[in-house]
C-alpha positions in Angstrom: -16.1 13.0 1.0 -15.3 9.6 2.3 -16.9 6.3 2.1 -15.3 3.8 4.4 -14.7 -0.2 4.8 -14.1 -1.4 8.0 -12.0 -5.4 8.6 -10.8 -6.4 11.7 -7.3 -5.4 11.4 -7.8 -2.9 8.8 -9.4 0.4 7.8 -9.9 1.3 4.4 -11.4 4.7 2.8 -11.7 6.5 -0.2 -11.0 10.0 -0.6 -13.1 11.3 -3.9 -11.7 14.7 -3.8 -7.8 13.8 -4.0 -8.6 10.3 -5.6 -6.7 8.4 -2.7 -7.0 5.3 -1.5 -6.1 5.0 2.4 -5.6 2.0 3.9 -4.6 2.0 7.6 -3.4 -1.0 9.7 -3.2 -2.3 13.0 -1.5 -4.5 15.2 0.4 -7.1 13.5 1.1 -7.1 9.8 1.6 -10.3 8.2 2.1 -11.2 4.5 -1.0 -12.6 4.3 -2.5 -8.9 5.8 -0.9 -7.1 2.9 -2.1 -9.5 0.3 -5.7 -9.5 1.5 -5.8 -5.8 1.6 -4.4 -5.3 -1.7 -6.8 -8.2 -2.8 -10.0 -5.9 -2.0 -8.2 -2.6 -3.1 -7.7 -3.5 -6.6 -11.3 -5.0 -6.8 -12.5 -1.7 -5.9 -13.8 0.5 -9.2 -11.9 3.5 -7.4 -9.0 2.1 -7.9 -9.3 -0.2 -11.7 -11.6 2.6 -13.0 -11.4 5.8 -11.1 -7.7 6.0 -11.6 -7.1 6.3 -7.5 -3.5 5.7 -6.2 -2.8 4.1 -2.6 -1.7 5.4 0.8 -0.9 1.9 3.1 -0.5 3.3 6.9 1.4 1.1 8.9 2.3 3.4 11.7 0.1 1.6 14.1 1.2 -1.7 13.2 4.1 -3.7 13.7 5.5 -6.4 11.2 5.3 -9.4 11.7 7.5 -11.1 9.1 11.0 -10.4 7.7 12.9 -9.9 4.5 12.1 -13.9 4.3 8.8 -13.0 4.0 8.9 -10.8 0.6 9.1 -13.8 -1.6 5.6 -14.0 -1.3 4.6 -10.6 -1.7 6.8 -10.3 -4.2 4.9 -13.1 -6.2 1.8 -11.5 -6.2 3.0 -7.8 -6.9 4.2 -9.8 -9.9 0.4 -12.0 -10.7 -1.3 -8.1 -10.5 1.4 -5.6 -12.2 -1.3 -5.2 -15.0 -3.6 -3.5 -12.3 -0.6 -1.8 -10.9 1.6 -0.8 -13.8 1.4 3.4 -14.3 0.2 3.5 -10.3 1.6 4.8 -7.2 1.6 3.5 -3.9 2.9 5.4 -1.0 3.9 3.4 2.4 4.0 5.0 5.4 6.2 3.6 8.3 7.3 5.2 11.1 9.5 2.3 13.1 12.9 2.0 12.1 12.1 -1.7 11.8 9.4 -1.0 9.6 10.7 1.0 7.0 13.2 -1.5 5.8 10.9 -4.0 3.9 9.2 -0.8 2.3 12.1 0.2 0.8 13.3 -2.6 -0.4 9.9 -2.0 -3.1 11.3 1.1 -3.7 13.0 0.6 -6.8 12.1 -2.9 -7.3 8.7 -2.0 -8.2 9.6 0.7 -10.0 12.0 -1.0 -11.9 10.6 -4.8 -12.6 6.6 -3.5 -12.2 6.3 0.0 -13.6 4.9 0.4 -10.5 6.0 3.4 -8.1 5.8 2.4 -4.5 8.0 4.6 -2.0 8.0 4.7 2.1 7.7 8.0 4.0 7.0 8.7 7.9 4.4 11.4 7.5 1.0 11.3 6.0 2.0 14.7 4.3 5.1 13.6 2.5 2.7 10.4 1.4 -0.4 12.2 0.4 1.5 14.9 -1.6 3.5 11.8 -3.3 0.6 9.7 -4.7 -1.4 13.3 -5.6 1.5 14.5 -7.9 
């Protein structure tokens, strides 16, 4: 069963059987995107309470910003690692130049956040991550 949110560059839904989060994007990601998405995700009771992990979809979406750009991310990963430590987070990415900046999280988050973020290309390989 899902129950859905809908923004104007983003989709978010909640799968109840597998306990996933999936947020989709479009267009052009931009820090501020991934920071306002994240914003609502962990304010959802799914994901403090329920114990839900995250799929983030950017196959539709191109980024917008560079490596220059993680500082900021990177800062806020760091405010919210109590709502994020023991969690997974799969990215999915399917543009060469999109894959770069999630796996540069890779072991960063696992390392410095206790947080496991990795990037995959297929839904699949993502869904079966965050459900294991």
């Amino acid at each position: 069963m899902y129950k859905e949110k809908k923004a104007i560059k983003y989709s978010i839904k909640f799968d109840e059987d597998k306990k996933i989060i999936h947020y989709k994007h479009y267009g052009i990601l931009y820090v501020y995107d991934v920071i306002s998405a994240w914003d609502e995700i962990i304010k959802t009771n799914e994901y403090r309470y329920k114990g839900y992990n995250v799929i983030s979809d950017y196959s539709d979406a191109d980024f917008g910003f560079g490596i220059e750009g993680t500082k900021e991310i990177d800062d806020y990963l760091e405010r919210i690692k109590h709502l994020t430590k023991g969690k997974k987070s799969a990215i999915i990415a399917n543009k060469p130049q999109n894959i770069v900046i999630p796996l540069l999280y890779q072991k960063k988050s696992e390392n410095e956040l206790g947080f496991q973020i990795k990037a995959f290309t297929t839904h699949k390989a993502a869904q079966h991550f965050v459900s294991i």
